[in-house]
N, C-alpha and C positions, 0 to 999 in steps of 0.2 A: 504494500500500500504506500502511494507517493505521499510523505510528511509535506504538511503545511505548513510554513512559519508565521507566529501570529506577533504584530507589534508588542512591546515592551508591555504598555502602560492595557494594553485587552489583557492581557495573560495575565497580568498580575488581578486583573478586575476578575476574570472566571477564578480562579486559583480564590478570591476571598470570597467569590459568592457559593463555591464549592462548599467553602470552611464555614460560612454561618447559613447557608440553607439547604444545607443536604439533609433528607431525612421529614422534612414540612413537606407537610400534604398542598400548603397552597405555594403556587407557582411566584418566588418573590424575582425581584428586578434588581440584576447586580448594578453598581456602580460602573460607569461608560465613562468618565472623564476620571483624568490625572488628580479634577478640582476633588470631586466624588469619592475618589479612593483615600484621599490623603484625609477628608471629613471621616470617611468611616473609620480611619487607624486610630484618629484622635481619641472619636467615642470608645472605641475597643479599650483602649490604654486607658482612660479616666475609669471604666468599667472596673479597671485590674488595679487600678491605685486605690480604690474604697478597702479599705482591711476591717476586720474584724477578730475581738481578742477572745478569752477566754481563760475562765481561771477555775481548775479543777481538783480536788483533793485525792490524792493517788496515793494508799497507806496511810505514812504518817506527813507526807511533801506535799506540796501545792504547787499545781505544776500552769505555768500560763504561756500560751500559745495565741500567736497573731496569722492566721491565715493557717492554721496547723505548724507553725515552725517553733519549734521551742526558744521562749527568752528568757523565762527562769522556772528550776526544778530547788523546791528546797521548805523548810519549816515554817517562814517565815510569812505570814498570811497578806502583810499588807503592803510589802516588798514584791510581793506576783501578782498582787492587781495593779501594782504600781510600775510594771517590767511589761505587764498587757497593754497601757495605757502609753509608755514610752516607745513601744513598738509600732504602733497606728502610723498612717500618714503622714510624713510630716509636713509641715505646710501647710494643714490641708485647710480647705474653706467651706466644704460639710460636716456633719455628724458621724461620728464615727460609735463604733459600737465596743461595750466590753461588758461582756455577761459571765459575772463571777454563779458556778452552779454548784457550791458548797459553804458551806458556814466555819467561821473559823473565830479566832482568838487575837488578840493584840501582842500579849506581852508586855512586858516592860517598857518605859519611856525611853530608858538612859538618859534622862534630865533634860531632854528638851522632848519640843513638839514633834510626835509621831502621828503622819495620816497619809492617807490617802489623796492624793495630789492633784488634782484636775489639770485637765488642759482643757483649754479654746477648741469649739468643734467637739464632744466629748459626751457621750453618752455612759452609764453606768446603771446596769438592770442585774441586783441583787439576787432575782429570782427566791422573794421571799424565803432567803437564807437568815440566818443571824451574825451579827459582827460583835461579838462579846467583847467589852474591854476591860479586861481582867489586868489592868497594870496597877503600881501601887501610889497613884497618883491622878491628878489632873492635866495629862499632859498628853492622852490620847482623844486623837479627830479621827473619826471612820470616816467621815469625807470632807477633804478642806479643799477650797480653791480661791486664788487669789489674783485679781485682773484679768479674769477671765471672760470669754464671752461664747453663747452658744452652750450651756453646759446643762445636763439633764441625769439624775439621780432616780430611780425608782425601783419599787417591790425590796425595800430596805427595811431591816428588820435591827434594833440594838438593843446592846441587855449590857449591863454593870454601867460603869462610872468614868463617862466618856468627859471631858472639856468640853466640847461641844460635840454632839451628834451629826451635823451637819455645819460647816460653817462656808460661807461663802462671802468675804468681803472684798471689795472696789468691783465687781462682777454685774457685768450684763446679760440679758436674753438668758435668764435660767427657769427650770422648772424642774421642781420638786413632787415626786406621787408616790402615793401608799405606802406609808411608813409608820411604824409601828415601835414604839421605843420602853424600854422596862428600865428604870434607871436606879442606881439603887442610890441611897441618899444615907450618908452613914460619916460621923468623924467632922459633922460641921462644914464640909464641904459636898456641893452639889451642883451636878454637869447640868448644861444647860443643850437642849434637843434640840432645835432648829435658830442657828443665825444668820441674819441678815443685814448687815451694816456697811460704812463707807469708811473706816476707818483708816486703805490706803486709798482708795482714787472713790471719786461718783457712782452709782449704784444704782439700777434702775432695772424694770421690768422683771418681777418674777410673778411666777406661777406657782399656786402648790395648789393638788388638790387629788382626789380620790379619797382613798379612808385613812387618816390621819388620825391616830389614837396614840397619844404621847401620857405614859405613866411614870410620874417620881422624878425626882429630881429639880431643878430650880426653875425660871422660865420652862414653857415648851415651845412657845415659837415668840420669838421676840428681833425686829428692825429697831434699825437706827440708820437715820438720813436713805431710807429707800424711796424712790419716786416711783411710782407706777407700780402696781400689785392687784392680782387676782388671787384672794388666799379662799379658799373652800371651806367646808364643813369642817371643825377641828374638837377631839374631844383631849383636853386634860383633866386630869385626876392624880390627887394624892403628892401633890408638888409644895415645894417651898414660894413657888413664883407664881405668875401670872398663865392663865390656859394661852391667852394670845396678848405682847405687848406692841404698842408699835410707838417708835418713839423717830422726833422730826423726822415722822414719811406722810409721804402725800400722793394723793389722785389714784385713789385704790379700793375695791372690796373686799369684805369678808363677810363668808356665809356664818353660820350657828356655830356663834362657839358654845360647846358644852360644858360645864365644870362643876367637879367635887372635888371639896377638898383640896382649891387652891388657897395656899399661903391662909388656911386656917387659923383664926388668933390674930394673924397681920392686918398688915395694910394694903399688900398687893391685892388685887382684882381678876374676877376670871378673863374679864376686857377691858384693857387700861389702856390710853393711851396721853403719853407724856411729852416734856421738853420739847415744846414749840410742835406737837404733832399740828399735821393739815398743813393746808383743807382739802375738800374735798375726797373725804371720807368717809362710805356708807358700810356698816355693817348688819344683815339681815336679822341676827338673832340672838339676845345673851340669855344661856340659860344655864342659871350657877343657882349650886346648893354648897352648904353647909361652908363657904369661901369666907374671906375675910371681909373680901367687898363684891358685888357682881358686877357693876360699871364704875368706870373712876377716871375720871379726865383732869388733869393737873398741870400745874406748870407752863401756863400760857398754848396750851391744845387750841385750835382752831376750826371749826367745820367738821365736824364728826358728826352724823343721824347716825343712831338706832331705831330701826323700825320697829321693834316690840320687842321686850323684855317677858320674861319669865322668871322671876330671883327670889330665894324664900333662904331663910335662916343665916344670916352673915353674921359674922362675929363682931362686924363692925356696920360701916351703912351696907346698904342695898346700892345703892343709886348715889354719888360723892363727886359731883361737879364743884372744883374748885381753882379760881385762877383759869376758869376756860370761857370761850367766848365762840356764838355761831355754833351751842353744841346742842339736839337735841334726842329726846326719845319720844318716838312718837304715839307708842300704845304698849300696854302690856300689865303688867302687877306682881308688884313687890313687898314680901310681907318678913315679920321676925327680924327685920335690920333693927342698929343700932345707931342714926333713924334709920326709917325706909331711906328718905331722901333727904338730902342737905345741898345748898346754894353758900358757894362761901366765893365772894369778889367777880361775880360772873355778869358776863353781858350780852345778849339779847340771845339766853339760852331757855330751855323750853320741856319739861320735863309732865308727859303724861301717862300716868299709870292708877290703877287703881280707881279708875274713873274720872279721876280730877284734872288739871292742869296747873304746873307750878313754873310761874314766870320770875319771879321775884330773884334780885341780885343774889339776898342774902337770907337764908333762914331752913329750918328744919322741918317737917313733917313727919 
């Protein structure tokens, strides 16, 4: 049989339409231009630069693998998520994945900050495992990130006496889902579950949400200087702090916070928000028992509504607007405070529960 010779840039075009539609029932159309072929390598190659990690417990080692290649086999729980995480893309300017599929242990600080490290681009899915932090200190983070952006945490599960549970500061575009925290609170010190602050760069846009049930320990979800926030349904219980704090953040929701048994005796609240919070701040729901206080706006707060309240037996008020201005509740009922409700130095704030409405700068109920 006489061979054909077919130009450079055709051959190469059958030869790739060989490689990606051989085997399809429907008849595709290769690439016919030099322009066409060189588009399709690009997509091909950006296809092959997405990686995905992995961190698995083999014995007694944790073993974490990027695309199947091993980057670290060893004891060390948060050193192979953190070997997952450093093998990804680099550069890259999507989301990348790291699905830890075993529960494990911290260890020891050695006298500084031990965690889990985020980068820009950066996804982590727990796969409702647990991340125990059994050190003998305050100096373990199951997940920190710092000037980051793009970062997403979920199906996270903590138990003992972490620093923070989560910490995310100077960080943008992040989001936070179902996480579930057992803290132990012991020795006058106590880890604080979820933060969100600005304390190296500006901070803005987070997400948290699905089921969110933070137990013990101090705070459970508490900002500082975040702008922009979608926070979900959140329950605390059984804490030294507040179910949810947010302090100078502004232009954000929060659905029902639940609370028992925040900062019982104190002064913290199951929903506080302090130092210069706002504005433009709604929360749909506070429902606190047996807490210290169930709403509490302090410290020059700005533009906070509550839509409805539900608060019975605080150890202190129910309801404790002080030093805030532009804050209201708009319906709901509060009983067994110590008051219900108090106004101390407030300005054109608005408080109705119990049927009534209470305008007044200053006074008690």
């Amino acid at each position: 049989m006489k061979k054909i010779a077919m130009p450079g840039t055709k051959a190469a075009c059958v030869m790739i339409a060989v490689l990606f539609f051989s085997g399809c029932s429907k008849k595709q159309v290769a690439p016919t231009t030099q322009k066409e072929m060189l588009q399709t390598t690009a997509a091909v190659a950006a296809v092959a630069a997405t990686s995905s990690g992995e961190v698995v417990k083999i014995g007694n080692d944790f073993r974490a693998t990027v695309n199947g290649v091993q980057k670290y086999l060893g004891t060390d729980y948060i050193a192979a998520i953190n070997a997952a995480i450093a093998g990804l893309t680099s550069g890259r300017t999507t989301k990348e994945w790291v699905t830890i599929k075993n529960s494990g242990s911290s260890g020891n600080s050695g006298g500084t900050v031990k965690a889990v490290n985020m980068q820009s681009y950066t996804g982590l899915d727990f796969s409702n495992t647990t991340f125990t932090c059994n050190g003998n200190d305050l100096l373990i983070v199951p997940v920190q990130a710092d000037r980051k952006t793009q970062i997403e945490v979920k199906n996270l599960k903590v138990a003992g006496n972490p620093r923070y549970g989560i910490w995310f500061k100077g960080c943008t575009n992040m989001i936070i889902s179902n996480i579930t925290m057992n803290l132990t609170n012991g020795s006058g010190q106590y880890g604080l579950g979820i933060r969100v602050d600005h304390s190296t760069a500006a901070t803005s846009n987070l997400t948290i949400n699905g089921n969110i049930n933070i137990n013990g320990g101090d705070m459970s979800i508490e900002t500082y200087g975040l702008d922009g926030f979608t926070i979900g349904d959140v329950t605390s219980s059984n804490n030294y702090g507040c179910g949810v704090l947010l302090n100078q953040s502004k232009n954000g929701t929060v659905g029902t916070v639940t609370g028992n048994y925040n900062c019982n005796g104190g002064g913290y609240a199951t929903f506080r928000v302090a130092n210069s919070n706002g504005p433009n701040v709604t929360c749909a729901k506070v429902y606190s028992r047996n807490s210290g206080r169930g709403f509490f706006s302090v410290s020059g707060s700005n533009g906070t509504t509550v839509n409805t309240v539900d608060i019975a037996n605080s150890t202190s008020h129910g309801i404790f607007l002080e030093d805030a201005s532009n804050t209201k509740v708009n319906a709901g009922t509060v009983s067994g405070g110590h008051p219900n409700v108090q106004h101390v130095r407030t300005s054109n704030c608005t408080t109705k529960v119990n049927g009534q409405t209470y305008t007044a700068a200053n006074g008690s109920w």
